[in-house]
N, CA, C and O atoms as a MOPAC input file, in Angstrom:
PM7 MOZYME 1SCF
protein

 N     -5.46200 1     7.87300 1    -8.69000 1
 C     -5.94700 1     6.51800 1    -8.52300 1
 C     -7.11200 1     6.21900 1    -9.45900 1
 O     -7.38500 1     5.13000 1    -9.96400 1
 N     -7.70800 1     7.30400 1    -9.59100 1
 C     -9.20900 1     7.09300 1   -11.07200 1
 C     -8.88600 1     6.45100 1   -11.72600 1
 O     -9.46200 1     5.38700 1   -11.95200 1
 N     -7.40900 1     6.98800 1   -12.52800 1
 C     -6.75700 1     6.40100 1   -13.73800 1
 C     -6.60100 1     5.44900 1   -13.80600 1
 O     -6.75700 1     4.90600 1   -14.90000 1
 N     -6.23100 1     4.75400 1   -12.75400 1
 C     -5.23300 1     3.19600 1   -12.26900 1
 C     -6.32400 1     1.89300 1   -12.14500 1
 O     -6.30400 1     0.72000 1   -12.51600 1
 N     -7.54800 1     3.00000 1   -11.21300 1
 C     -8.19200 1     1.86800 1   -10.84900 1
 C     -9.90800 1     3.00200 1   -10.87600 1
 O    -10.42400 1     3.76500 1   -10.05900 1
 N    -10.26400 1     2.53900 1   -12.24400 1
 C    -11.75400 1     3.14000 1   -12.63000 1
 C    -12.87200 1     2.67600 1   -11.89400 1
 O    -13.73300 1     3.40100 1   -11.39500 1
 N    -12.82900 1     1.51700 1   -11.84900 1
 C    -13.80800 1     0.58100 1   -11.48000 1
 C    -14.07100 1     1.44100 1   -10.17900 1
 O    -14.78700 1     2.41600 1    -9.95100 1
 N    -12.82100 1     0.35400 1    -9.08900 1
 C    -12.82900 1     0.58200 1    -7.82700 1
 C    -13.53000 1     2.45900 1    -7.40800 1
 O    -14.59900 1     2.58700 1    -6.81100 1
 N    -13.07900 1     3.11700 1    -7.65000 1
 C    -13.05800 1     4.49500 1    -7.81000 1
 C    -14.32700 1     4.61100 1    -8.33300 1
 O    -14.89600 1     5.55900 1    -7.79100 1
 N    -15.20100 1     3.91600 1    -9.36500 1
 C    -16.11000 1     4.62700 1    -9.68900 1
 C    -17.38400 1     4.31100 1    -8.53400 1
 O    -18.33700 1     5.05300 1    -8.29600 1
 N    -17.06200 1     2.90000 1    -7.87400 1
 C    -17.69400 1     2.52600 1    -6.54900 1
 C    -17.52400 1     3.34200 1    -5.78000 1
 O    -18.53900 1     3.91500 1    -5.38400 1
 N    -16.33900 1     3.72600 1    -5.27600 1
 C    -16.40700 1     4.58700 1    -3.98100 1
 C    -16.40200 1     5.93400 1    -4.11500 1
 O    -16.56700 1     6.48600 1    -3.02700 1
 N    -16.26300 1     6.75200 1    -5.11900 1
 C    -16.91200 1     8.01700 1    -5.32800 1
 C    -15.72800 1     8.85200 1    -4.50500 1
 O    -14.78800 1     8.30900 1    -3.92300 1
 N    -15.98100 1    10.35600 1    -4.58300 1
 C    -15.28400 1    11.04600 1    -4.19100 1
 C    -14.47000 1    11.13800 1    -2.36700 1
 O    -13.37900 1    11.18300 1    -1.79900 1
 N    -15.89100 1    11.11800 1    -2.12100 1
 C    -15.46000 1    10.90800 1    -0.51800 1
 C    -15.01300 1     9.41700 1    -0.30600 1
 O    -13.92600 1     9.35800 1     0.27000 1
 N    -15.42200 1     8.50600 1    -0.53900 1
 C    -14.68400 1     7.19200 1    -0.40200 1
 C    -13.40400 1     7.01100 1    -0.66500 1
 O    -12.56900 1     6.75400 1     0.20200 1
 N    -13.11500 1     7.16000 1    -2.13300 1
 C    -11.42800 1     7.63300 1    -2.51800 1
 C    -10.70100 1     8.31100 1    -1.23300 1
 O     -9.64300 1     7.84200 1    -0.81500 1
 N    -11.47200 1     9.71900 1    -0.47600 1
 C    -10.54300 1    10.40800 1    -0.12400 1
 C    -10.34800 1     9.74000 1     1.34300 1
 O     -9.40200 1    10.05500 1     2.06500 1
 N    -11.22500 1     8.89000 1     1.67600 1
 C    -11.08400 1     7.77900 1     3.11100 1
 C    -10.23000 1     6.96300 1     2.60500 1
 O     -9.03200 1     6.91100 1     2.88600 1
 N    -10.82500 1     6.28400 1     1.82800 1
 C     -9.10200 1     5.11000 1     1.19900 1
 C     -7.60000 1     5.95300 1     1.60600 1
 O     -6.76800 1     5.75000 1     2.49000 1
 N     -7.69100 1     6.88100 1     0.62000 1
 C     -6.09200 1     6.82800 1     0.70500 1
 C     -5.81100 1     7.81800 1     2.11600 1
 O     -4.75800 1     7.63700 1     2.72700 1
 N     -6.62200 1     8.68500 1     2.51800 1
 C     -6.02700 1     9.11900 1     3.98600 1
 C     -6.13000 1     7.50400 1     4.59300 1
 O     -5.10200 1     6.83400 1     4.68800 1
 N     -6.78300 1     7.23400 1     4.78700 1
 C     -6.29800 1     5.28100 1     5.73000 1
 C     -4.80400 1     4.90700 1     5.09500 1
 O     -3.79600 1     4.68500 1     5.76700 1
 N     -4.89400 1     4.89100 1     3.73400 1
 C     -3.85200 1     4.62900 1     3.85800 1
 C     -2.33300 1     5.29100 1     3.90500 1
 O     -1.24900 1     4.75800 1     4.14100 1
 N     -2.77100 1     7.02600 1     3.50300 1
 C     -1.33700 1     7.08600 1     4.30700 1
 C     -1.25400 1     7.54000 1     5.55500 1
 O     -0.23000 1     8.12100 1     5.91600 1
 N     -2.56800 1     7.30200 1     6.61200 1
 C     -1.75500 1     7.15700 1     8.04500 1
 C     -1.30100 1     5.54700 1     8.23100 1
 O     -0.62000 1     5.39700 1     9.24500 1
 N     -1.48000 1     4.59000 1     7.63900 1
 C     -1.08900 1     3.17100 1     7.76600 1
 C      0.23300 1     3.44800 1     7.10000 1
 O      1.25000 1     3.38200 1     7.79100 1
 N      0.28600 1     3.64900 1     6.25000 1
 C      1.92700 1     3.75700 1     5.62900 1
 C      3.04400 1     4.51800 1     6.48600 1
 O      4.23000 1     4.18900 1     6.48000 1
 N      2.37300 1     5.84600 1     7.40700 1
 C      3.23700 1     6.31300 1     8.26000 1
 C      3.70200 1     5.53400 1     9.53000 1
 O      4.49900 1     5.98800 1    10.35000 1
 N      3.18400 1     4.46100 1     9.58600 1
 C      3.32200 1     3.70700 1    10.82800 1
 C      4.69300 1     3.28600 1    10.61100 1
 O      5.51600 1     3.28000 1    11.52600 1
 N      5.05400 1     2.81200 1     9.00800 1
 C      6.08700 1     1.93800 1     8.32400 1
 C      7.25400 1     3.12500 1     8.13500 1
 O      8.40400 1     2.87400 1     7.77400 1
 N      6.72700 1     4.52400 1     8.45800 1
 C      7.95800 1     5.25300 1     8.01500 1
 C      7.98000 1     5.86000 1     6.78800 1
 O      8.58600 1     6.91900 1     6.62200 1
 N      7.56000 1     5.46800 1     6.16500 1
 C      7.01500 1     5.64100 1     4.57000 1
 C      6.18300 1     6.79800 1     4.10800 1
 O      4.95400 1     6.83600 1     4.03900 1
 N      6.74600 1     7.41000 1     3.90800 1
 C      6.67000 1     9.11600 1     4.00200 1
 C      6.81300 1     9.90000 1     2.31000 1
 O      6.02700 1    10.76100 1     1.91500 1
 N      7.84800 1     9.42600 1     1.59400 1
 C      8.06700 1    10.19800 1     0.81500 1
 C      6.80900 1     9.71200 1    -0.20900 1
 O      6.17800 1     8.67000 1    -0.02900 1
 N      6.49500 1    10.91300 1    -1.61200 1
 C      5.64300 1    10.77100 1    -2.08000 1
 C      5.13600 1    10.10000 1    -3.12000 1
 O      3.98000 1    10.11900 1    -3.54400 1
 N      6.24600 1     9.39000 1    -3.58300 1
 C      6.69400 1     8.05200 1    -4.88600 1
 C      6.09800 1     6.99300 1    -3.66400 1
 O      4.88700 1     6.79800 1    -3.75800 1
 N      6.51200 1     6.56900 1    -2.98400 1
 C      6.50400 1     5.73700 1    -1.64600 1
 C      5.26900 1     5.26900 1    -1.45600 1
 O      4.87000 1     4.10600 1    -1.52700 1
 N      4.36400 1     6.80400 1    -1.06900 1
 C      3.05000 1     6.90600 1    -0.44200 1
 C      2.06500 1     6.24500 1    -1.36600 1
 O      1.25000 1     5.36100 1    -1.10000 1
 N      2.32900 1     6.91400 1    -2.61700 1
 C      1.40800 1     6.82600 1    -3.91100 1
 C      1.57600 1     5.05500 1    -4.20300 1
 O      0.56700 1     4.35600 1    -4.11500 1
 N      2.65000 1     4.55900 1    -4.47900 1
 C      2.79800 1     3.08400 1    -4.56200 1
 C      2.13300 1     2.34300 1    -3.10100 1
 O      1.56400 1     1.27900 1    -3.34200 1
 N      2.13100 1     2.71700 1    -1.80600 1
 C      1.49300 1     2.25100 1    -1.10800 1
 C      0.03200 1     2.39300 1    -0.98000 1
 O     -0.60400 1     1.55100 1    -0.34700 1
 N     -0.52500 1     3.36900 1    -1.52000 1
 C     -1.97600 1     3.79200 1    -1.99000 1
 C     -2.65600 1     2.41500 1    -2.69900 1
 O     -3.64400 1     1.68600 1    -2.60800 1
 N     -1.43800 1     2.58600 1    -3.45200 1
 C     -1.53400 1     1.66200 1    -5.01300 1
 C     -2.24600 1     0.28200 1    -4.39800 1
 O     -3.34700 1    -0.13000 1    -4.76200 1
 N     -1.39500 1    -0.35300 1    -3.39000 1
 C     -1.33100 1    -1.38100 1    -2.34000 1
 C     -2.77700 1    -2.06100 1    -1.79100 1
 O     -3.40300 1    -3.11900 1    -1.84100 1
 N     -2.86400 1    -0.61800 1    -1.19700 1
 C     -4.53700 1    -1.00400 1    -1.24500 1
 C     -5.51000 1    -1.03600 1    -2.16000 1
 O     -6.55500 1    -1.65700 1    -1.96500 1
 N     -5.28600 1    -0.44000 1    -3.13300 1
 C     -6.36800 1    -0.56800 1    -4.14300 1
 C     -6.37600 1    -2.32900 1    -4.90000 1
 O     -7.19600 1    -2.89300 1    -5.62500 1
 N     -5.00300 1    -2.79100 1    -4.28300 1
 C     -4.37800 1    -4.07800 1    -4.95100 1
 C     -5.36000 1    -5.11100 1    -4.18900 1
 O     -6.37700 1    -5.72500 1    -4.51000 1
 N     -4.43000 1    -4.98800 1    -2.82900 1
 C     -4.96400 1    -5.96600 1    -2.00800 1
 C     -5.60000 1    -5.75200 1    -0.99000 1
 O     -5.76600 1    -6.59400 1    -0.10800 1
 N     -6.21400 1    -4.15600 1    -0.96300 1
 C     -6.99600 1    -4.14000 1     0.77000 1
 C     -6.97200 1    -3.23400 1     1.43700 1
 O     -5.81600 1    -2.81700 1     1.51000 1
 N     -7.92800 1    -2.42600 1     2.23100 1
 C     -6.98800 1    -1.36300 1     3.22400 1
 C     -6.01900 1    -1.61600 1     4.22100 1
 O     -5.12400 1    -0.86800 1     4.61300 1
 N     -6.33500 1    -2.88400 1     4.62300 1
 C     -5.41900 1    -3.31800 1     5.67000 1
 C     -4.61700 1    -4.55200 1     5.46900 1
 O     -4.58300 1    -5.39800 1     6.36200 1
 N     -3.82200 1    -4.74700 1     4.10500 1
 C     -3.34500 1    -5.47500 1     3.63500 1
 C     -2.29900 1    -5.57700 1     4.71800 1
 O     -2.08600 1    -6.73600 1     5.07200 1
 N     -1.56400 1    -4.60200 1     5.35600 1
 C     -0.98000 1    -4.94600 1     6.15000 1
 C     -0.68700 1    -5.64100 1     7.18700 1
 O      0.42700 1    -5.95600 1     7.60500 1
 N     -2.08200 1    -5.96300 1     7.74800 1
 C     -2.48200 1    -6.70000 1     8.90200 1
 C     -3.12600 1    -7.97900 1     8.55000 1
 O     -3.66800 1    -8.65800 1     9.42200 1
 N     -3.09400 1    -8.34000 1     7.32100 1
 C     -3.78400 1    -9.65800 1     6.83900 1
 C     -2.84500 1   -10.75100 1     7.00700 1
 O     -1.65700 1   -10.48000 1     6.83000 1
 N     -3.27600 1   -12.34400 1     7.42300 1
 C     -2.19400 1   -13.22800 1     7.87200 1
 C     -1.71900 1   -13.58600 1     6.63800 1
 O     -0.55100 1   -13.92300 1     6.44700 1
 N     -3.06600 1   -13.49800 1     5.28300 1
 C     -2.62900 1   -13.73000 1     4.29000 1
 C     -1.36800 1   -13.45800 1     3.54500 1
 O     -0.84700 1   -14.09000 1     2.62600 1
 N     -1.03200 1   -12.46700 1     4.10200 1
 C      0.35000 1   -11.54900 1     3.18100 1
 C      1.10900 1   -11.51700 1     4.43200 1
 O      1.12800 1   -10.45400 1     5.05300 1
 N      1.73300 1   -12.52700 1     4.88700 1
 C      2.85400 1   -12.60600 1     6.02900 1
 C      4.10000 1   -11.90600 1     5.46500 1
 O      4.44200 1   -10.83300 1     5.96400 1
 N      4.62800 1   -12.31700 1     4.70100 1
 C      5.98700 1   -11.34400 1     3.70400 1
 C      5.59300 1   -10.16700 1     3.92200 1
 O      6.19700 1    -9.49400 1     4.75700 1
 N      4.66900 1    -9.72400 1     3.34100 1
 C      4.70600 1    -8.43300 1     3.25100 1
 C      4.77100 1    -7.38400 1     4.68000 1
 O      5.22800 1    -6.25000 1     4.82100 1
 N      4.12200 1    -8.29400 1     5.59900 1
 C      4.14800 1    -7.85400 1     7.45800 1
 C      5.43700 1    -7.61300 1     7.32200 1
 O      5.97700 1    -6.50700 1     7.30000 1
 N      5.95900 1    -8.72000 1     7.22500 1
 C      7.57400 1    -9.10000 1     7.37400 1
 C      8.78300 1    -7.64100 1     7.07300 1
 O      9.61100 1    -7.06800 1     7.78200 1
 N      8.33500 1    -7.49700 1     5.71200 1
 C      9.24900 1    -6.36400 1     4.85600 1
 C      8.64100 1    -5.17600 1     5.80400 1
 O      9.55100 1    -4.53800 1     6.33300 1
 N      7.63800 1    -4.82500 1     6.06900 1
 C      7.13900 1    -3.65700 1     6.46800 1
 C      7.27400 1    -3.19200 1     7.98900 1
 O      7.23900 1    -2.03400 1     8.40500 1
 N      7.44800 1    -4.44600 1     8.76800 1
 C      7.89300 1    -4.13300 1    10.04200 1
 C      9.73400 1    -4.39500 1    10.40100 1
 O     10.32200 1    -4.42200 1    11.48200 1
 N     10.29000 1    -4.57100 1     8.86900 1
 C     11.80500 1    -5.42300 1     9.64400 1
 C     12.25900 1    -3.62500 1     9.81600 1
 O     12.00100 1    -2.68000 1     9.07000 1
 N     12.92400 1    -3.67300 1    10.95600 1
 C     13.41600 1    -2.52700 1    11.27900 1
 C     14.89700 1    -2.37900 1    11.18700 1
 O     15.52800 1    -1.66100 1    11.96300 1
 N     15.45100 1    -3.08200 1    10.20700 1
 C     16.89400 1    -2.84800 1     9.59300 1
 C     16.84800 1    -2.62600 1     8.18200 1
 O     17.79900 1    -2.52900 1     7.40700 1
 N     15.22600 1    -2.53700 1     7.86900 1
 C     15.80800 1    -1.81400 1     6.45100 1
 C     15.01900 1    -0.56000 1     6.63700 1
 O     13.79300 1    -0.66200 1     6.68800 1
 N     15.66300 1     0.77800 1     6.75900 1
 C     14.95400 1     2.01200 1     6.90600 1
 C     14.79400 1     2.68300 1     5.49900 1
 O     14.50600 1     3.87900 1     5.46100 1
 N     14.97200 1     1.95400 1     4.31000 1
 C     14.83600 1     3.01700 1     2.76200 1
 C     13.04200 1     2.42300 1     2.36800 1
 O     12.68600 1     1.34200 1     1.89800 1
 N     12.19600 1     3.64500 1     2.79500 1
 C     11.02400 1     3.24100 1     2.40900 1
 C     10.54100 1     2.64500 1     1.03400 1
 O      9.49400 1     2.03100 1     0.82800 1
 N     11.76400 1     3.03400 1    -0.06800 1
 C     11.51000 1     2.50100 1    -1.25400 1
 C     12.10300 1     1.15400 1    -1.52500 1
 O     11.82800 1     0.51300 1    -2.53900 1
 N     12.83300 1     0.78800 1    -0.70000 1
 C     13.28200 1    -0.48900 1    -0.78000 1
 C     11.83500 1    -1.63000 1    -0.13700 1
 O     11.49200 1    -2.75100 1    -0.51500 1
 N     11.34800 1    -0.83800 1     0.81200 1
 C     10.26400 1    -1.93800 1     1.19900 1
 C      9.29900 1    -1.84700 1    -0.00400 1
 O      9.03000 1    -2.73700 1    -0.81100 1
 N      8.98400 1    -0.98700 1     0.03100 1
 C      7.85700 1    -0.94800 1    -1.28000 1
 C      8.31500 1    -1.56200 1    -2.43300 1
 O      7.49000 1    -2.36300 1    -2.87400 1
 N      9.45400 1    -1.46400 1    -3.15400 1
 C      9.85900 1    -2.33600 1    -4.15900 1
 C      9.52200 1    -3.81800 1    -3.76500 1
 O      8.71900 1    -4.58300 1    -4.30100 1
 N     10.49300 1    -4.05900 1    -2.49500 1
 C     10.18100 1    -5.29200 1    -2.33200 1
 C      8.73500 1    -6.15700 1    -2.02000 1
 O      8.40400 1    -7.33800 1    -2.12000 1
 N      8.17800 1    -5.10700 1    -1.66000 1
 C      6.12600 1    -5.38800 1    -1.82900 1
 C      6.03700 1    -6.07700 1    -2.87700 1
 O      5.85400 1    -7.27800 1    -2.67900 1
 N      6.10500 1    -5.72300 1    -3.98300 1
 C      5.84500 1    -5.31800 1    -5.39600 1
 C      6.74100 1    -6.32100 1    -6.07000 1
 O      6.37600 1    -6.72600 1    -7.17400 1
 N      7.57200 1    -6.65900 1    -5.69200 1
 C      8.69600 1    -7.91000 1    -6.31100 1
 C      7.55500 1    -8.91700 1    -5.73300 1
 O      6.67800 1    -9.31600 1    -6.49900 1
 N      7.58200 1    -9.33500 1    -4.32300 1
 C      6.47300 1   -10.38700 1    -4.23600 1
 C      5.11900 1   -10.57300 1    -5.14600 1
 O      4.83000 1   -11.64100 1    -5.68500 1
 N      4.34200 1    -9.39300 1    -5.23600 1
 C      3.07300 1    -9.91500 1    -6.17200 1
 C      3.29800 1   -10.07000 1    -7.37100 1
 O      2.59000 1   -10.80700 1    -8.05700 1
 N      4.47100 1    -9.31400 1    -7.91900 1
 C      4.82400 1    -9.69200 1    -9.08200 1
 C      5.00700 1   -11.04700 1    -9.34600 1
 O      4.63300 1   -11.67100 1   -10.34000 1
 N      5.81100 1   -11.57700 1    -8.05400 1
 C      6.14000 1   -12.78500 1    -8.50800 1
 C      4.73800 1   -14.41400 1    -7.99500 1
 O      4.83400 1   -15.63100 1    -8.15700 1
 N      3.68300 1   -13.58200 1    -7.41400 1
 C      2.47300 1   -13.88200 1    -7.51200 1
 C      1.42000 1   -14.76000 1    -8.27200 1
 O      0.63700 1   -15.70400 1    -8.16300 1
 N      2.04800 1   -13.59300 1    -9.30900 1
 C      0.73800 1   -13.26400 1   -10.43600 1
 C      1.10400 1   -14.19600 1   -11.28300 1
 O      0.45900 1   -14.38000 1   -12.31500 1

C-alpha cells in the first residue's frame, strides 16, 4: 500500500497502516471476501474511499454489491466496486 498510496501511508506510519488494513480485512470477511487478489483490492478500497466505506449512505451501490447474497464470486463484487468509481471519476 506505500507504493499505491505514499502520502496516506506516510501519515499513518507503520502501526497505522497495520490498523487500516487489519480493519479492513476483518470488514471484507464479513462480505466473504477472502482470497488474496480480493483482499488487497479491498484494502485498496479504503485507502480510496474510507475505512468504512462500506457502511457509508454515500456509496449505496456499493452496500448493494457487497451484501447481495446471490452473487458469491468475491471477485466479481470487487470488480464490480471498481466498475462504479471508475465510472465516477
Amino acid at each position: 500500500m506505500i507504493e499505491l498510496f505514499p502520502d496516506i501511508c506516510a501519515v499513518l506510519g507503520k502501526e497505522g497502516i497495520h490498523r487500516k488494513n487489519t480493519l479492513a480485512i476483518n470488514n471484507a470477511k464479513k462480505y466473504e471476501i477472502a482470497e488474496e487478489r480480493c483482499l488487497l483490492r479491498y484494502i485498496s478500497l479504503t485507502y480510496i474511499l474510507g475505512d468504512n466505506f462500506d457502511k457509508n449512505p454515500e456509496y449505496k451501490k456499493i452496500h448493494l454489491i457487497l451484501n447481495d447474497t446471490n452473487v458469491r464470486n468475491s471477485s466479481k463484487k470487487i470488480d464490480d466496486i471498481f466498475s462504479i468509481i471508475e465510472l465516477a471519476s
